[in-house]
C-alpha positions in Angstrom: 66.8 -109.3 74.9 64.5 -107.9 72.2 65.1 -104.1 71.3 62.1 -103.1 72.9 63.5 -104.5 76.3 66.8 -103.5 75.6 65.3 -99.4 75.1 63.6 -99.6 78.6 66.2 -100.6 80.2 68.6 -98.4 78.8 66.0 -95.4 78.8 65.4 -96.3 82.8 69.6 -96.3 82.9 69.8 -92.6 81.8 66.9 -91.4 83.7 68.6 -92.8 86.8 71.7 -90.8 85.4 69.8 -87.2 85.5 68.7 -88.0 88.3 72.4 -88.4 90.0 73.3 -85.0 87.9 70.4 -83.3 89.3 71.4 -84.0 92.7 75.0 -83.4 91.8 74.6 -80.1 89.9 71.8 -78.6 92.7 73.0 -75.1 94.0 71.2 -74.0 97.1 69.2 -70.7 95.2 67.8 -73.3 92.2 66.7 -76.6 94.8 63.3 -76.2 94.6 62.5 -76.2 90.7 66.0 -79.1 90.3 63.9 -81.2 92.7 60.7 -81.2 90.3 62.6 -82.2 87.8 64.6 -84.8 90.1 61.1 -86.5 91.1 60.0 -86.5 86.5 63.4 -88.4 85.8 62.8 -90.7 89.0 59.2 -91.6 87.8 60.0 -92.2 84.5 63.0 -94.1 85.5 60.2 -96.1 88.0 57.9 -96.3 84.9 60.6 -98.1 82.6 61.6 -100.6 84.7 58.1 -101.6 85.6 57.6 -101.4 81.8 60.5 -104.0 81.4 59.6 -106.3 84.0 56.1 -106.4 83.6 55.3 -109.1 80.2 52.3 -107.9 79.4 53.7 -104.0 79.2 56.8 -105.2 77.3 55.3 -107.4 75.0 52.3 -104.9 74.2 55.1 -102.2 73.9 57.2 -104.7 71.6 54.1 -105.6 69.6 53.0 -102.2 68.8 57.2 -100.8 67.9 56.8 -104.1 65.7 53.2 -103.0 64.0 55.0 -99.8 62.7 57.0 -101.9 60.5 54.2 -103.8 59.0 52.1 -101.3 58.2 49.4 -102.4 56.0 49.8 -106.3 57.2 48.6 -107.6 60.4 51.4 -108.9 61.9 50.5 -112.6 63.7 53.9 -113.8 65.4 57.5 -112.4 65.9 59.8 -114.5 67.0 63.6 -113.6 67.5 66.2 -116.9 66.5 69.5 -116.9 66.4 69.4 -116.9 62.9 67.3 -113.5 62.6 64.1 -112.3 63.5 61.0 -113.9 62.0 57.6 -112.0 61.3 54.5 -114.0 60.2 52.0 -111.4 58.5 48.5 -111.9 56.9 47.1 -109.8 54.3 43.4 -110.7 53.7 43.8 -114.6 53.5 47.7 -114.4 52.5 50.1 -115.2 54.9 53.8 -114.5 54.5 56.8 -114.7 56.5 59.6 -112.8 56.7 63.5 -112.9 58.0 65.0 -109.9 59.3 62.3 -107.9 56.8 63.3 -110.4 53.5 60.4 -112.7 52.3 60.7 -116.2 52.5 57.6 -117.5 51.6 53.5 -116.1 50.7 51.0 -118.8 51.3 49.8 -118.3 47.5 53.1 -118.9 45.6 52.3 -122.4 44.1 53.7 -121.4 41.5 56.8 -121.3 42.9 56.9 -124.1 45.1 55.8 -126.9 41.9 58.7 -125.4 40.2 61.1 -126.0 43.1 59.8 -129.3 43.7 58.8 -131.4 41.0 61.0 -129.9 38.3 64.5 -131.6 40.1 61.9 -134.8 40.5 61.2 -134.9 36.9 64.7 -135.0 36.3 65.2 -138.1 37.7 64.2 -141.5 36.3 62.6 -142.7 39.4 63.2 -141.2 42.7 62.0 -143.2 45.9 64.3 -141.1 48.4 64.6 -137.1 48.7 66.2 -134.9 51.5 65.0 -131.1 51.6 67.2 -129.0 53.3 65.6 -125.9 54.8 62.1 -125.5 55.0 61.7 -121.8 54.0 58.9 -122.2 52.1 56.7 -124.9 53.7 55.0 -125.4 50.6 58.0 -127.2 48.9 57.8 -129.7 51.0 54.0 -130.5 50.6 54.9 -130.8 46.8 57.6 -133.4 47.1 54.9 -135.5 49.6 52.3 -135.5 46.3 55.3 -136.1 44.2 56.6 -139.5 45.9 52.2 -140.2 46.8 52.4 -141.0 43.6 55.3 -143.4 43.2 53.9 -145.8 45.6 55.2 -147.5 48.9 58.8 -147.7 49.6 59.4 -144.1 49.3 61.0 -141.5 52.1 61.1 -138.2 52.7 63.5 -136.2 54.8 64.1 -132.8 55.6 66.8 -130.9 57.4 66.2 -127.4 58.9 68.4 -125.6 61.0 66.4 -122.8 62.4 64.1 -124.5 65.0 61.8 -121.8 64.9 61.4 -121.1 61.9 60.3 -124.9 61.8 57.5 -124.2 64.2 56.4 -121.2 62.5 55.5 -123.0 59.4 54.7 -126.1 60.4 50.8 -125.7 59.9 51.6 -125.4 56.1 53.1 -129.0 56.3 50.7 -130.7 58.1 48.9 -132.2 55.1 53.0 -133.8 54.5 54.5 -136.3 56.9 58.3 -136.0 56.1 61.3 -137.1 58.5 62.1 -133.5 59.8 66.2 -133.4 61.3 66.7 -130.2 63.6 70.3 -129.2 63.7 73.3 -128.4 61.6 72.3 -129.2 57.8 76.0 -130.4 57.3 76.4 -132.8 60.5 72.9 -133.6 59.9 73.3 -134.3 56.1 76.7 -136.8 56.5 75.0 -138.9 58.9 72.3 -139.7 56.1 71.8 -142.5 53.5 72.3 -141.2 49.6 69.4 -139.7 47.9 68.0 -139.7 45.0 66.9 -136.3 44.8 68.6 -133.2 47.2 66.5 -130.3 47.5 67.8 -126.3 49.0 64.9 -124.9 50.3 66.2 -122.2 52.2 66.6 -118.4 52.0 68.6 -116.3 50.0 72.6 -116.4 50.6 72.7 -113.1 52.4 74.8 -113.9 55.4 77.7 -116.3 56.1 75.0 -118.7 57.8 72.9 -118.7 55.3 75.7 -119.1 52.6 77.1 -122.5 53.8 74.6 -123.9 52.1 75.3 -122.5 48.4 79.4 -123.4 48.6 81.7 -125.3 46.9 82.2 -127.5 50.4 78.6 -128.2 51.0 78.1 -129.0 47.0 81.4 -132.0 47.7 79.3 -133.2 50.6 76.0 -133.0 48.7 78.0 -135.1 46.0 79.2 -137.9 48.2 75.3 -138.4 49.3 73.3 -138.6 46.3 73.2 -142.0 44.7 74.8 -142.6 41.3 71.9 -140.8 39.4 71.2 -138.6 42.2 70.0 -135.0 41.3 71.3 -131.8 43.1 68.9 -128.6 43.0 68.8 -125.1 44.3 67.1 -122.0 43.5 67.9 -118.2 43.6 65.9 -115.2 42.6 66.0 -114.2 39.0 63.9 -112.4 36.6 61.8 -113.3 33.7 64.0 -111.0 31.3 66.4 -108.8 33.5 68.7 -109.8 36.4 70.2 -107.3 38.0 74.4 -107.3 38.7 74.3 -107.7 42.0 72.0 -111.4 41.5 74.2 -112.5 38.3 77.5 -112.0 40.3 76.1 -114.6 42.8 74.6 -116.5 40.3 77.6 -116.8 38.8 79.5 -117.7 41.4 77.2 -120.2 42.8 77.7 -121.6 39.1 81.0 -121.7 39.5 81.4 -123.6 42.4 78.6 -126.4 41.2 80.5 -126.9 38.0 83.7 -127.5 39.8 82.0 -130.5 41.5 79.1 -131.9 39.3 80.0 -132.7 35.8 76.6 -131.8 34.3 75.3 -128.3 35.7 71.9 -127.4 34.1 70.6 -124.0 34.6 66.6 -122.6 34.2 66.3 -118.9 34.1 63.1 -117.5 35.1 61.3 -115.0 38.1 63.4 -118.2 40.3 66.4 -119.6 38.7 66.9 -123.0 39.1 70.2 -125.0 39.1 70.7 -128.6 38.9 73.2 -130.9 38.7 73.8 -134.0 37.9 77.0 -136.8 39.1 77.0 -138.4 35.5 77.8 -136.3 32.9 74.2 -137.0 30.6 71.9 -137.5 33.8 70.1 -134.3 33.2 68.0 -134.0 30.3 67.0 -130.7 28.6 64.2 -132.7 27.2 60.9 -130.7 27.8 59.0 -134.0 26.0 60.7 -136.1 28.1 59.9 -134.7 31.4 56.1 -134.1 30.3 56.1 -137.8 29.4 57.4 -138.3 32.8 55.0 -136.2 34.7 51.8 -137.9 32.6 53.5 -141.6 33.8 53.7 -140.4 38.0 49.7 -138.9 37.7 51.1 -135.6 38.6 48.2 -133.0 39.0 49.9 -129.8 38.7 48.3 -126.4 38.5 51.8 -124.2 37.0 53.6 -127.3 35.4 52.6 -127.8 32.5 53.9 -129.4 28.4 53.7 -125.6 27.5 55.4 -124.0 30.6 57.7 -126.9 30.7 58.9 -126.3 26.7 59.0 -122.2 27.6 61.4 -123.1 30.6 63.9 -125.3 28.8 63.7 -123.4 25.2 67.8 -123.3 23.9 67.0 -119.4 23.7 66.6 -118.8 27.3 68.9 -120.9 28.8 71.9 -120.6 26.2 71.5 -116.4 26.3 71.6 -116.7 30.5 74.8 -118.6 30.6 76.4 -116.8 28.0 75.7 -113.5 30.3 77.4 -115.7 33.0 80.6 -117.3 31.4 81.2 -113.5 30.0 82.0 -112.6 33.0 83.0 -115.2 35.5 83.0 -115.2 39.0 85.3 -117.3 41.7 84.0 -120.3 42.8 81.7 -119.2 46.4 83.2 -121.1 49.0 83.4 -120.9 52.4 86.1 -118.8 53.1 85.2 -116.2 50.5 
């Protein structure tokens, strides 16, 4: 039931209660004015299950109760999952969509979807096989397609979401990509796969325990056992350019944590999204920004964000050595799945 639904039927409930009260409490002197108010609660009890049975009424009621919330967006679609609720607003020509009121993706952000895609590419030597899991912003996924477009034939593209609608909200931001998409469990879905050469998280935020079995110390082993020798592991988490608050760097540092207890190389790229990647040979990261330049000249890469500049700024000693110094000072547990 949505919460709309739920109100009218609860609100027709207690009308239907006064009514019995009325009838209950009615002394012979005071029948007249109790039955005016008998027949009120009976018609609004009348008017609120009508309202609930009726689609059009309850979905107009739920749509407007919804509108409040997104005041100054037009809100397009909600859609309850089992994973939260899912709004998909437009401002002008942005679209964004939210779960449970938290943003997971704005239409606009290329910025931050070349970052999430093409910087974990870059790091390996060739990759002909990726796996995306999560498709919380659609626009990842479109990157990694112009990413292996470039390598040639023999390349393949897979992506595992969980949250089936979620999946058919976005899709019209991937129909330019063609990938492999999975629906079910990311974990049963991910063991039944072939290694990869490059693993991508693409999902929200690790705010709930669903969400969070995807940033663990058990799903980093499994991720492990699938990538190929030279595979590279990436995820991303929100940061800040020069300030990151103590709630984010205690899960930063616990998400660091648990990846350097499984990959021997963890490389970490502070910035408005912090990126993590990690590597299953000890020097298969490089924090070369020449190198992976040189690389993204080779593959004919046109990208808007990524650039030799932006690409020295991200790797510079400075801002990576000062952002894991502020998370060794004061290290977190391991996240895991029982924590």
């Amino acid at each position: 039931f949505r919460p709309v639904s739920l109100g009218l039927v609860l609100g027709a409930a207690n009308a239907l209660s006064a009514v019995g009260l009325l009838r209950l409490s009615r002394a012979p002197a005071s029948r007249g004015s109790l039955r005016g108010l008998e027949l009120v609660a009976a018609g609004l009890a009348a008017l609120l299950v009508l309202a609930a049975i009726v689609s059009p009424l309850r979905e107009g009621l739920d749509r407007w109760s919804l509108s409040g919330r997104w005041r100054g967006f037009k809100l397009e679609r909600s859609v309850d999952s089992r994973f939260g609720n899912l709004a998909l607003t437009r401002n002008g020509a942005q679209s964004s969509v939210f779960l449970d009121g938290s943003l997971l993706f704005t239409s606009d952000d290329t910025e931050a979807a070349e970052w999430t895609a093409h910087l974990p590419l870059l790091e390996h030597r060739g990759p002909r096989r990726v796996v995306i899991v999560g498709v919380s912003d659609p626009l990842v996924v479109g990157q990694v397609s112009k990413h292996l477009a470039s390598a040639g034939t023999g390349t393949r593209l897979q992506v595992l979401e969980a949250n089936s609608a979620l999946l058919r909200l976005v899709r019209p931001w991937m129909l330019a990509s063609s990938p492999q998409v999975l629906v079910g469990d990311v974990r049963l879905q991910l063991a039944g796969l072939a290694p990869a050469d490059v693993l991508l998280v693409n999902m929200p935020e690790p705010t709930t325990a669903a969400l969070n079995r995807t940033y663990t110390r058990e799903f980093f082993a499994l991720v492990a056992e699938h990538l190929t020798s030279d595979g590279v592991f990436a995820l991303s988490l929100t940061g800040g350019e020069a300030f990151v608050s103590s709630e984010h760097r205690t899960i930063h540092a616990a998400i660091y944590s648990a990846l350097t207890s499984v990959f021997p190389q963890v490389l970490a790229v502070p910035g408005y999204r912090t990126q993590f990647l990690a590597s299953r040979q000890p020097d298969g990261l490089t924090t070369s920004a020449q190198v992976l330049s040189r690389r993204l000249r080779q593959r004919h890469l046109h990208t808007q964000f990524i650039t030799d500049f932006s690409l020295e700024e991200a790797l510079s000693p400075f801002r990576t050595d000062r952002y894991l110094r502020d998370l060794i000072r004061a290290p977190e547990p391991p996240n895991a799945d029982l924590l």
